[in-house]
C-alpha positions as CSV (number, residue, x, y, z in Angstrom):
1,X,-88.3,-15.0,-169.5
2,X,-86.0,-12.7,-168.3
3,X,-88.0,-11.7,-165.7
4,X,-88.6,-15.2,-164.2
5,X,-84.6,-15.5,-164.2
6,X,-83.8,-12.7,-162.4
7,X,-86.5,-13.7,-159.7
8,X,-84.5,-17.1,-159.6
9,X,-82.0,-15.2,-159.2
10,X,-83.1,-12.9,-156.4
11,X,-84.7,-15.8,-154.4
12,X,-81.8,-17.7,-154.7
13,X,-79.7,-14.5,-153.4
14,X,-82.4,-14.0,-150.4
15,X,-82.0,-18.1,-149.8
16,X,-78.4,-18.0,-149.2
17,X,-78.2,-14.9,-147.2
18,X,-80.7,-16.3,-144.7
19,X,-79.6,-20.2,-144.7
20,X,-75.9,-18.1,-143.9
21,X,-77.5,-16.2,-141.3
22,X,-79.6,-18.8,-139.3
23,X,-75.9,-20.8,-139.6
24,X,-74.1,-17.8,-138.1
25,X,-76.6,-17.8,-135.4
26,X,-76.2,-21.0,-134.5
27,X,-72.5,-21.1,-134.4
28,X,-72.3,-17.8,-132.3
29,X,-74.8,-19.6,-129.8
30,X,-72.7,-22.7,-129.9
31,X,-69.8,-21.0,-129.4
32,X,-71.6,-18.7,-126.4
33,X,-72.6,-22.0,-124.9
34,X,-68.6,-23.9,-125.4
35,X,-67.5,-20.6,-123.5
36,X,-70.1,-20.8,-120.7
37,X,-69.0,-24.6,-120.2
38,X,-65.3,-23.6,-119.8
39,X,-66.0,-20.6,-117.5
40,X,-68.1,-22.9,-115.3
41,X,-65.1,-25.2,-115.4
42,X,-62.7,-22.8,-114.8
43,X,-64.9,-21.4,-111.6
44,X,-65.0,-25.0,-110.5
45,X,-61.6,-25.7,-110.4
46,X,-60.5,-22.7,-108.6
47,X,-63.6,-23.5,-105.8
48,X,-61.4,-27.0,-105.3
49,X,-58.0,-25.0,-105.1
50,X,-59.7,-22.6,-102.5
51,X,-61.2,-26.1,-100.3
52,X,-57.6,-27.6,-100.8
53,X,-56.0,-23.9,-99.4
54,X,-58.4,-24.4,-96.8
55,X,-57.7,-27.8,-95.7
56,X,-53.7,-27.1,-95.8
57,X,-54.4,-24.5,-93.3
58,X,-56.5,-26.3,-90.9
59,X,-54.3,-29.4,-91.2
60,X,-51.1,-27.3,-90.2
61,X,-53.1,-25.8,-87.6
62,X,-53.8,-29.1,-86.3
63,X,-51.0,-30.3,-86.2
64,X,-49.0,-27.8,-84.6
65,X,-52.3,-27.0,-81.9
66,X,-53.4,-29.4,-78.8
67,X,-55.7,-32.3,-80.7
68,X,-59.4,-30.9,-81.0
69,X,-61.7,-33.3,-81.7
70,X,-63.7,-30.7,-83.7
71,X,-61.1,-29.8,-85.9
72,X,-60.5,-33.6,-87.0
73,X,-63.4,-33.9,-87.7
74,X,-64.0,-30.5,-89.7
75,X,-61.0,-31.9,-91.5
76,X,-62.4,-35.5,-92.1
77,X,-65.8,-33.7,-93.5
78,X,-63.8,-31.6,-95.7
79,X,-61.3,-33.8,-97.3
80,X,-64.6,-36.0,-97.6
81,X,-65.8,-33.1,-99.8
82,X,-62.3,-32.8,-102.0
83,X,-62.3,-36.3,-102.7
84,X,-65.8,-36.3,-103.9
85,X,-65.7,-32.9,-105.7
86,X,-61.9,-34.6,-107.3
87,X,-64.3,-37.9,-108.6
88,X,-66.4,-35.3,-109.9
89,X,-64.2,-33.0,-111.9
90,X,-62.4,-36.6,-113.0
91,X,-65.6,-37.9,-114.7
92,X,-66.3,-34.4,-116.4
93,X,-63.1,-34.7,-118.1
94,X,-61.5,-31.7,-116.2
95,X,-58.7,-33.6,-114.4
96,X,-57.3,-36.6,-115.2
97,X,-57.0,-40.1,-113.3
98,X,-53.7,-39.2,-111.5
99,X,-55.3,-36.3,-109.6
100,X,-57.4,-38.8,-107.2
101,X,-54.1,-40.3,-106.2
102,X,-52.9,-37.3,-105.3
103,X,-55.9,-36.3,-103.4
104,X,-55.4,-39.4,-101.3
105,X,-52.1,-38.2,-100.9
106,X,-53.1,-34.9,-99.4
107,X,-55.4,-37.0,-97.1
108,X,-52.7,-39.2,-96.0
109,X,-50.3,-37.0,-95.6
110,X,-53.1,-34.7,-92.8
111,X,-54.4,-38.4,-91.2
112,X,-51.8,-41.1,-91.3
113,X,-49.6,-39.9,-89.0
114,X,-50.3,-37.6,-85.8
115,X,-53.9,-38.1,-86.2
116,X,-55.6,-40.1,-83.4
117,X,-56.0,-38.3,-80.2
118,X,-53.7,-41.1,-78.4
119,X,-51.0,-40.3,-80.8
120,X,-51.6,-36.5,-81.4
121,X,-48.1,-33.9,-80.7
122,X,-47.5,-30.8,-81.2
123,X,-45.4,-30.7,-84.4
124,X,-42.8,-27.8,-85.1
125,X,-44.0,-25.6,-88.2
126,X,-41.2,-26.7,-90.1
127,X,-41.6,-30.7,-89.1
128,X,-41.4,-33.0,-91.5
129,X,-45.1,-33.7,-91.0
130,X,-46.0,-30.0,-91.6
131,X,-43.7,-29.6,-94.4
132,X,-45.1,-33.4,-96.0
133,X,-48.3,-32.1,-96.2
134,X,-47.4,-28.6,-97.7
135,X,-45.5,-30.4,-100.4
136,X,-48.6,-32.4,-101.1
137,X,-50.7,-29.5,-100.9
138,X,-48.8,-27.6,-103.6
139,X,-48.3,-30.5,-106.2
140,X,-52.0,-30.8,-106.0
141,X,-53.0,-27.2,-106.7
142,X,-50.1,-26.8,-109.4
143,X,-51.8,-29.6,-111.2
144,X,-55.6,-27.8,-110.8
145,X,-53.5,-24.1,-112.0
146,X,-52.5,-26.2,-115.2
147,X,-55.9,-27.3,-115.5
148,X,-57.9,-24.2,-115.1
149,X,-55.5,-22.5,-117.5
150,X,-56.2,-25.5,-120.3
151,X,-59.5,-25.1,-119.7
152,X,-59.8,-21.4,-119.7
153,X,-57.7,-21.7,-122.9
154,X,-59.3,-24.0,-124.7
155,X,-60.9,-22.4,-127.7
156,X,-63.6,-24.2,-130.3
157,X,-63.3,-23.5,-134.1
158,X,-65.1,-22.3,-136.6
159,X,-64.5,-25.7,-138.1
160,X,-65.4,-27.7,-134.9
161,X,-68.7,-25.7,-134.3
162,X,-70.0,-26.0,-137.5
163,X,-69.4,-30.0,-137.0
164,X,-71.6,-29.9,-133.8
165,X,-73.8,-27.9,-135.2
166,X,-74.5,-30.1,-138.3
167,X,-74.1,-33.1,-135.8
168,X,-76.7,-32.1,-133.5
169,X,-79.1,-29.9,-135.2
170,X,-79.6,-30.9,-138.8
């Protein structure tokens, strides 16, 4: 009798070390995978703030140049891009509703005004026009540096994994 206790016993131990185990396992892979989401997130958002910095460039550049049909439309094809990259991050949960109204804002502020080739001049670098679309420019990207750094900061708890984990897998 006492044998068959302590073999209870032991298979009981060797139970609960391996159900603990395979558990561990699985929140140190859902934790590897919550990581891997927010560092593809994070690299996302800094590929818009590096389109945006581009497009602030080439606007100015416009704008202060002779008109160039070329570089409207580069500049049409690229804000094209940010606005559909914006939609994007929006419906992934990364930035929030506001952020496409600013991004039309950074496109109105390059094509509104001074845009056509019958209206195009040469604009000062400190014009309004120049310094409109800087200001623009910069309120956007502050709000994609405040998301990147909530995402990139975002950590999942123990608590939260093993959720998922019992959610999803069992």
């Amino acid at each position: 009798m006492d044998i068959e206790m302590k073999d209870l016993a032991s298979i009981g131990t060797e139970l609960v070390t391996w159900v603990l185990v395979i558990v561990g396992w699985m929140v140190v892979s859902d934790q590897q995978a919550t990581r891997e989401r927010s560092k593809n997130s994070t690299e996302r958002l800094d590929a818009f703030r590096k389109q945006l910095a581009e497009i602030e460039h080439l606007a100015i550049s416009f704008h202060t140049h002779t008109y160039k049909v070329g570089d409207a439309n580069t500049l049409l094809r690229k804000l094209g891009r940010l606005s559909r990259e914006a939609s994007y991050l929006r419906k992934q949960g990364l930035i929030g509703l506001g952020t496409s109204e600013d991004v039309r804002s950074v496109r109105s502020a390059i094509t509104l005004k001074n845009f056509d080739r019958g209206t195009h001049r040469i604009q000062a670098s400190d014009s309004s026009l120049v310094q409109t679309i800087e200001a623009v420019c910069n309120d956007l990207d502050r709000q994609f540096v405040e998301a990147s750094f909530l995402t990139f900061n975002s950590e999942k708890r123990l608590r939260d994994s093993l959720k998922e984990i019992f959610k999803k897998r069992l």
